[in-house]
N, CA and C atoms as a LAMMPS dump frame, in Angstrom:
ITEM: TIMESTEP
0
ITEM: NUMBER OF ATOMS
306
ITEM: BOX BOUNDS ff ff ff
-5.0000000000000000e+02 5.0000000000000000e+02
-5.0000000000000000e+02 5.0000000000000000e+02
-5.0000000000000000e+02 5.0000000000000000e+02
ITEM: ATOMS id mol type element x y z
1 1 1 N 374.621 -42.632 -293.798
2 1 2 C 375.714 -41.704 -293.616
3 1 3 C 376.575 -41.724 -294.882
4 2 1 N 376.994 -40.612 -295.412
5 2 2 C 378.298 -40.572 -296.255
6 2 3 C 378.777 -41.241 -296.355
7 3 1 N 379.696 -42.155 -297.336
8 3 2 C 380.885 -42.902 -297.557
9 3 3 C 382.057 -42.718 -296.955
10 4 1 N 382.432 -41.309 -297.821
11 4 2 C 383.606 -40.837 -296.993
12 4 3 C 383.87 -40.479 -295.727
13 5 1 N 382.31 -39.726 -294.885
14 5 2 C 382.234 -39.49 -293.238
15 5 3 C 382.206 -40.807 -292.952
16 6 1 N 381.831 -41.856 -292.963
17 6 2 C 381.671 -43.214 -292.361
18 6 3 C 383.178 -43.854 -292.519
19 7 1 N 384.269 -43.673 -293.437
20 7 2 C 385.288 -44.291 -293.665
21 7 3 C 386.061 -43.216 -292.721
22 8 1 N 385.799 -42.218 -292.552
23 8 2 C 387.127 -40.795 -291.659
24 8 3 C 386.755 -42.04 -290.502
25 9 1 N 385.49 -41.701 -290.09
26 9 2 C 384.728 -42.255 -288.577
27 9 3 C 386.164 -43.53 -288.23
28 10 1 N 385.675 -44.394 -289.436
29 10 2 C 385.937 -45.695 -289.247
30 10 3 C 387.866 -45.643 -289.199
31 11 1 N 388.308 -44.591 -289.684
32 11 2 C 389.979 -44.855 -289.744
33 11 3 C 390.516 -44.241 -288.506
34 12 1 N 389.637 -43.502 -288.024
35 12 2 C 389.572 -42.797 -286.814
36 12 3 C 390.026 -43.508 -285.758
37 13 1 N 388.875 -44.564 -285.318
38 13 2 C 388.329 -45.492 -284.439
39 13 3 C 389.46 -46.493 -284.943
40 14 1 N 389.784 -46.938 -285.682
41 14 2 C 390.851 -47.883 -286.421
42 14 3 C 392.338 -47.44 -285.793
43 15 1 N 392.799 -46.14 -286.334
44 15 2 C 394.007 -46.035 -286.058
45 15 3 C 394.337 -45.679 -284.289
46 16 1 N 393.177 -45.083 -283.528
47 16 2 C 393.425 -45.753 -282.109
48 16 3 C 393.581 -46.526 -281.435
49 17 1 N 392.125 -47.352 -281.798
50 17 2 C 392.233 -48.845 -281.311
51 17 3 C 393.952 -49.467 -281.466
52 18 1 N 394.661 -48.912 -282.435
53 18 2 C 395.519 -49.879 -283.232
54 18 3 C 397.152 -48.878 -282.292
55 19 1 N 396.721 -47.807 -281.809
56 19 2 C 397.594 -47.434 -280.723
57 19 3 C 397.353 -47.862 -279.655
58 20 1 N 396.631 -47.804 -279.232
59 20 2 C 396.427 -48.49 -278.261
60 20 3 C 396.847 -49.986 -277.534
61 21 1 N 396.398 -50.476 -278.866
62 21 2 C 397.08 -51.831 -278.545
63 21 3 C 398.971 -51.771 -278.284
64 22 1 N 399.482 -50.341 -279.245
65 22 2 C 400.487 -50.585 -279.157
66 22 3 C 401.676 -49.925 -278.182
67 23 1 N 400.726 -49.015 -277.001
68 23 2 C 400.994 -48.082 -275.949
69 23 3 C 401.871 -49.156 -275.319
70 24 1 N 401.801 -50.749 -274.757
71 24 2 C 402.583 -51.193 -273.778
72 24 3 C 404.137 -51.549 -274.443
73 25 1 N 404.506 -51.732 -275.838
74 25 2 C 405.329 -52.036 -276.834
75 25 3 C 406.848 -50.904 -276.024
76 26 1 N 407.741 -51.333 -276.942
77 26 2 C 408.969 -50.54 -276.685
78 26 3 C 409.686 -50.575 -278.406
79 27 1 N 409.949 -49.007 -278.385
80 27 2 C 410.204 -48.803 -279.762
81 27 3 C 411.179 -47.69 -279.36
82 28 1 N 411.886 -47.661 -280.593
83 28 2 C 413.643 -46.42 -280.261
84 28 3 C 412.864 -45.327 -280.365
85 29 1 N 412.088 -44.899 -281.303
86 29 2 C 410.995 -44.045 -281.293
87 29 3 C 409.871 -44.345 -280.96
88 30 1 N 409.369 -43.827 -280.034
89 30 2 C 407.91 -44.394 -279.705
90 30 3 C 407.076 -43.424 -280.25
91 31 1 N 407.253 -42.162 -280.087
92 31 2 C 405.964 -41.11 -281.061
93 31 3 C 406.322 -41.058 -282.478
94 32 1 N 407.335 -41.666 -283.4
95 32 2 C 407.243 -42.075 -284.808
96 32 3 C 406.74 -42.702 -284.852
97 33 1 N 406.274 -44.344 -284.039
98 33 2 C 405.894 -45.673 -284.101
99 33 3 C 404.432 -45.343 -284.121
100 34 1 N 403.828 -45.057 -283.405
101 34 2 C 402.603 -44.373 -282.626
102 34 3 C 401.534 -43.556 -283.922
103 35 1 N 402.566 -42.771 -284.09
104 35 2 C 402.109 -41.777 -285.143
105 35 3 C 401.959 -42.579 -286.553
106 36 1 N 403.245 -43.114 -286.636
107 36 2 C 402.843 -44.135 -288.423
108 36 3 C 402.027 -45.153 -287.788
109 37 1 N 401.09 -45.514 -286.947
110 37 2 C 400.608 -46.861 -287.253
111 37 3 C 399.141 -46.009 -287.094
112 38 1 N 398.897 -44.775 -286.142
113 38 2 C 397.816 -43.893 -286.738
114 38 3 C 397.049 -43.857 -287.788
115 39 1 N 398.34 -43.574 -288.232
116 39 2 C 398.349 -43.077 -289.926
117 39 3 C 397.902 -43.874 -290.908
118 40 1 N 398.705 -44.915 -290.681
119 40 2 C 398.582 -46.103 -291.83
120 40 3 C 397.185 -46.458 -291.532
121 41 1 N 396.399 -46.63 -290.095
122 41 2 C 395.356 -47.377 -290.235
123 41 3 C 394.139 -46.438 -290.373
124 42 1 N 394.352 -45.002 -289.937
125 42 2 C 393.374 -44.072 -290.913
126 42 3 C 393.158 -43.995 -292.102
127 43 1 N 394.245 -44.07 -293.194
128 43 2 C 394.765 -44.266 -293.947
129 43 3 C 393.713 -45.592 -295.048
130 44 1 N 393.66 -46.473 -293.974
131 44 2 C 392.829 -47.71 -294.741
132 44 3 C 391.275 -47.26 -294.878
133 45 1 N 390.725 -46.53 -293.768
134 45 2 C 389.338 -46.352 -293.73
135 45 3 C 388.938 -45.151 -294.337
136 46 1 N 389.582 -44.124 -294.651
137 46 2 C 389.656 -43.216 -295.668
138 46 3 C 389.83 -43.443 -296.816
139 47 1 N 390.207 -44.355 -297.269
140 47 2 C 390.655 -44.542 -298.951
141 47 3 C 389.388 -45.606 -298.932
142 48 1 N 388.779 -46.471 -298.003
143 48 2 C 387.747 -47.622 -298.323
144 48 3 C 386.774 -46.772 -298.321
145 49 1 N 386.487 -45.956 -297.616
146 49 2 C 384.721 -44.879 -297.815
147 49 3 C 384.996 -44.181 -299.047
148 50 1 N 386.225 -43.797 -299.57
149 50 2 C 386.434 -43.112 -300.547
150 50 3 C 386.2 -44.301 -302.426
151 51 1 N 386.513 -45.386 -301.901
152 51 2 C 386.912 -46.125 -303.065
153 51 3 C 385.49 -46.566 -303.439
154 52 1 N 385.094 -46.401 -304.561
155 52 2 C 383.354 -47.319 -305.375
156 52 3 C 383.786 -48.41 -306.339
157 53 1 N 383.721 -49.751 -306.059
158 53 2 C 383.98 -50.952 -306.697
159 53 3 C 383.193 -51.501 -306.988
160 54 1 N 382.57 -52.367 -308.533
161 54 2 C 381.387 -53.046 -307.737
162 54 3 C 381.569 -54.428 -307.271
163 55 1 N 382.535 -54.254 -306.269
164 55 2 C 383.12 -55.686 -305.465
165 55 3 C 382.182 -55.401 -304.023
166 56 1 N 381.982 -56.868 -303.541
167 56 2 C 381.094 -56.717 -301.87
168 56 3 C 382.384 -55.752 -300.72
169 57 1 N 381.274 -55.173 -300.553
170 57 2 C 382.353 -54.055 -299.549
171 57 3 C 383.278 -54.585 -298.734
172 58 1 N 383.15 -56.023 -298.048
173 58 2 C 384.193 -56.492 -297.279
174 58 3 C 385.726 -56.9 -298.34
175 59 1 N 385.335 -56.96 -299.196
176 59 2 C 386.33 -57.265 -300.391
177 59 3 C 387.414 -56.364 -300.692
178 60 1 N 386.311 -55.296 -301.055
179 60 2 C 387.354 -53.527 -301.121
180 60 3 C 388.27 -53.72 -299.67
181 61 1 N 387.48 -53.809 -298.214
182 61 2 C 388.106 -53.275 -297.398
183 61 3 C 389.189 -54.419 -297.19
184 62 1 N 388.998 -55.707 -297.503
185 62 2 C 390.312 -56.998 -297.395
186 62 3 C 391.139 -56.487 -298.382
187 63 1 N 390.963 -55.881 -299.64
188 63 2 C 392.351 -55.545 -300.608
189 63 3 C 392.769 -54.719 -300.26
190 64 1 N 392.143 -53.428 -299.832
191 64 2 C 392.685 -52.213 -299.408
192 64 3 C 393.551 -52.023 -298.101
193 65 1 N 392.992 -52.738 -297.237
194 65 2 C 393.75 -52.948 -295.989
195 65 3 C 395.24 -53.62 -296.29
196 66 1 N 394.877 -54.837 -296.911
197 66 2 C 395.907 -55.859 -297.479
198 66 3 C 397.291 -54.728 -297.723
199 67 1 N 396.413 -53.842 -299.243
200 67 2 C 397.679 -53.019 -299.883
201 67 3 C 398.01 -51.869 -298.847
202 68 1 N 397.617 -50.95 -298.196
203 68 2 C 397.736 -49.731 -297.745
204 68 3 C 398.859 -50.484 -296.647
205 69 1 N 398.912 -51.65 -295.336
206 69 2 C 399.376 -52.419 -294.8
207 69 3 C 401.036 -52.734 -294.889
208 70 1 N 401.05 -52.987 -296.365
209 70 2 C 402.167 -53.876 -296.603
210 70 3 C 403.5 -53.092 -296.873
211 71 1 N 403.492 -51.836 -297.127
212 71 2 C 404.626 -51.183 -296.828
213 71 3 C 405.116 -50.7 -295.469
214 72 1 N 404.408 -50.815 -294.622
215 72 2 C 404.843 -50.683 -292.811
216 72 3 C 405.251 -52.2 -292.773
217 73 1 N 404.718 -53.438 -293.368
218 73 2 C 405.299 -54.589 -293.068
219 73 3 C 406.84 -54.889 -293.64
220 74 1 N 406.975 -54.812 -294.639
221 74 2 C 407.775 -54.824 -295.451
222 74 3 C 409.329 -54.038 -294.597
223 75 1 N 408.477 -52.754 -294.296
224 75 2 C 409.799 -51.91 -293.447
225 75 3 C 410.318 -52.219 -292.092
226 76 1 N 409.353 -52.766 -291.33
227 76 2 C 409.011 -53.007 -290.122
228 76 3 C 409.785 -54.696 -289.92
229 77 1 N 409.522 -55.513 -291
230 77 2 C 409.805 -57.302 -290.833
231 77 3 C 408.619 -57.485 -289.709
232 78 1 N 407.67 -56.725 -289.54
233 78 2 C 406.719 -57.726 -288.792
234 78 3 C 405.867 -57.889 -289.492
235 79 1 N 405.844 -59.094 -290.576
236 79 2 C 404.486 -58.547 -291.398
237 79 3 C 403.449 -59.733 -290.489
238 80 1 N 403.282 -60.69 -289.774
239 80 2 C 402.438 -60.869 -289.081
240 80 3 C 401.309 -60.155 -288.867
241 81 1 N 401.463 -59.489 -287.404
242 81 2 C 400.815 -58.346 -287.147
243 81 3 C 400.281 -57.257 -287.619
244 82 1 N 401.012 -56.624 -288.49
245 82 2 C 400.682 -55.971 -289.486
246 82 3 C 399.538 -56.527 -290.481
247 83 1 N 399.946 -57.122 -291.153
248 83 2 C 399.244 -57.74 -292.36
249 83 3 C 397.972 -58.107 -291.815
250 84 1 N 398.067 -58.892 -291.118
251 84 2 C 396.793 -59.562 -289.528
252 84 3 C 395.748 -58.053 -289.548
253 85 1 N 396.344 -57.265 -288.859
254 85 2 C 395.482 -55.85 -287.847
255 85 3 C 395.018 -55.566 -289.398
256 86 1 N 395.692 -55.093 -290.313
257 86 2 C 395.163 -54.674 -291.754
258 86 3 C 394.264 -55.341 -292.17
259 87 1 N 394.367 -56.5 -292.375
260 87 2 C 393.614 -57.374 -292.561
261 87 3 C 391.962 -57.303 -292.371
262 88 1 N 392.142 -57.266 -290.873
263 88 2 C 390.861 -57.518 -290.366
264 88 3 C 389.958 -56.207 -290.279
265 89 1 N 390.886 -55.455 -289.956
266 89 2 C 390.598 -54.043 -289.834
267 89 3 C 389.889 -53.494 -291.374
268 90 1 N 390.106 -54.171 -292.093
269 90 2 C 389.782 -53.327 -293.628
270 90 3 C 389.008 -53.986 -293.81
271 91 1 N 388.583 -55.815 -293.283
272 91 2 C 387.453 -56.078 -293.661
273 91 3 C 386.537 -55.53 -292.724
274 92 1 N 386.371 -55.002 -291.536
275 92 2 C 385.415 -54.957 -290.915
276 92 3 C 385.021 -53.84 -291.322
277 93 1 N 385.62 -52.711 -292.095
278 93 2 C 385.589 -51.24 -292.34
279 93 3 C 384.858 -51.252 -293.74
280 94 1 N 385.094 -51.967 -294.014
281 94 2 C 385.073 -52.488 -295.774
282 94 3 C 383.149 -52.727 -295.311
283 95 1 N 383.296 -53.897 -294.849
284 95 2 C 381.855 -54.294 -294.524
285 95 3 C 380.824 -52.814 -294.118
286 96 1 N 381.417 -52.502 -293.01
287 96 2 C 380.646 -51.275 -292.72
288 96 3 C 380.488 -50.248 -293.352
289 97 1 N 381.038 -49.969 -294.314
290 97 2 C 380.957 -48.664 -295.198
291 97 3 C 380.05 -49.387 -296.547
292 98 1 N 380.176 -50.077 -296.904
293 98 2 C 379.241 -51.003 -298.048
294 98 3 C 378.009 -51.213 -297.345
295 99 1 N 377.599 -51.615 -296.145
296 99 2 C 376.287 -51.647 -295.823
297 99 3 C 375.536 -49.986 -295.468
298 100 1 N 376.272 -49.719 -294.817
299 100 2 C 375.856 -48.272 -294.417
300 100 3 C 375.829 -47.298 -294.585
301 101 1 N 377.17 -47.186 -295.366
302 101 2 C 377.398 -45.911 -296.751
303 101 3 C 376.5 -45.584 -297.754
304 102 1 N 376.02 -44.393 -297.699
305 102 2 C 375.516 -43.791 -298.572
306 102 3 C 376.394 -43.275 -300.305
């Protein structure tokens, strides 16, 4: 599959999962909250199918996640969670688009 179709796929599946988790939460805005954490984590799997390094794909997707991540942490003070979900999320995206990407 494509790079870039495999990274949409993957930011897709990313930035739900990553609402999801955050549907039971309480926020002053809840459809700003909702919507930027969408975003941000589509955001990671779109720029990793998009990015050609010749670093091992889980690598791209651990820096990329790392960086794309750290300005919702930064704004937010939760960088835990944040940094964490980015984290893992960009390596597993990272991995999958380097093996399977065309």
């Amino acid at each position: 599959m494509h790079r870039v179709l495999l990274g949409l796929i993957c930011g897709v599946v990313f930035g739900v999962l990553d609402v999801l988790l955050m549907l039971p939460l309480q926020f002053p805005d809840k459809r700003a909250a909702l919507l930027g954490a969408f975003l941000d984590r589509f955001a990671i799997g779109f720029v990793i199918g998009c990015v050609r390094l010749d670093w091992p794909g889980w690598l791209v997707g651990l820096t990329f996640g790392l960086l794309i991540s750290l300005p919702s942490a930064v704004v937010t003070k939760a960088y835990a969670p944040i940094l964490i979900g980015g984290a893992v999320g960009g390596l597993i995206i990272g991995f999958v688009v380097g093996r399977w990407g065309t």
